[in-house]
MIBARO-184407 format. One record per residue (C-alpha): residue in one letter; z, x, y. Coordinates in Angstrom, 2 decimals. Example, Ala and Ser with C-alpha at 12.3 -4.5 7.8 and 13.67 -1.06 7.14 Angstrom:
BEGIN
   type        pz        px        py
      A      7.80     12.30     -4.50
      S      7.14     13.67     -1.06
END
This chain:
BEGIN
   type        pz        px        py
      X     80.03     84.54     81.04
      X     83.08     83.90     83.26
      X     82.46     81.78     86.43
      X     82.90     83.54     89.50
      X     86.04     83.37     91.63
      X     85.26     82.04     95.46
      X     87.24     84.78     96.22
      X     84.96     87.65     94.61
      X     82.26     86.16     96.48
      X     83.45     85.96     99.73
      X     84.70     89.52     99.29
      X     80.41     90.98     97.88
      X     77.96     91.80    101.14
      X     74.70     90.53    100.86
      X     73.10     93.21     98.85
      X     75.51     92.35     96.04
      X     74.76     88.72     96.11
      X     71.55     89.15     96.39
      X     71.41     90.96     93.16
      X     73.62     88.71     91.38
      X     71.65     86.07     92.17
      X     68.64     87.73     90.86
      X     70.64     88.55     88.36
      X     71.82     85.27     86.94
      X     68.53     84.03     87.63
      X     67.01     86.29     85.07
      X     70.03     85.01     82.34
      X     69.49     81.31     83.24
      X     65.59     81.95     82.36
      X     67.27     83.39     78.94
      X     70.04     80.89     78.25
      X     66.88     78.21     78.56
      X     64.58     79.70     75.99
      X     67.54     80.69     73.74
      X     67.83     76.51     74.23
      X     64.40     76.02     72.91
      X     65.48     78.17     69.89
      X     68.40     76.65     69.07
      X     70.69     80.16     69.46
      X     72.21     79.06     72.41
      X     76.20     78.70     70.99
      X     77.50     77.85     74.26
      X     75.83     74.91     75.84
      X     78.36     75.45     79.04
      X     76.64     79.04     80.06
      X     73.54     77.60     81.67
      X     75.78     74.73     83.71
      X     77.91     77.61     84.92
      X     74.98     80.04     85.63
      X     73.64     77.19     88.04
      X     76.97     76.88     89.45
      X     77.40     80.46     90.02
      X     73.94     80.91     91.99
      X     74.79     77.54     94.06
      X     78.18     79.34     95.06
      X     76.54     82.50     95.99
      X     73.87     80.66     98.23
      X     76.51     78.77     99.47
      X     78.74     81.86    100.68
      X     74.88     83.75    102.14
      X     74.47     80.53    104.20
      X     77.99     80.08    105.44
      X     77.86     83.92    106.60
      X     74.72     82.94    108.21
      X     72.49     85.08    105.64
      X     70.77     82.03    104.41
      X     67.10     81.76    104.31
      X     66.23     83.31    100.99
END
């Protein structure tokens, strides 16, 4: 998956990052036990899933939507 631009965030309300949060939430639980397996071919996806939700809680708090 692509990283997301700090622009597309900034431009997403909070119902959108809240579900994309949620969302790459559920993929990081996947991209760990595809780990475990050993069918993970891209050991970069999980770093830039956690990125991705730390950029999206980021942008909630600085709009003062924090607290989640």
């Amino acid at each position: 998956m692509i990283p997301l631009e700090p622009d597309e965030i900034r431009r997403m309300n909070k119902e959108e990052l809240l579900k994309r949060i949620e969302d790459l939430r559920i993929e990081l639980v996947q991209n760990r036990a595809k780990i475990l397996r050993g069918s993970l071919k891209d050991v970069r996806a999980l770093r830039n899933t956690r990125k991705d939700i730390a950029r999206i809680l980021t942008a909630l708090r600085s709009k003062g939507e924090g607290n989640i």
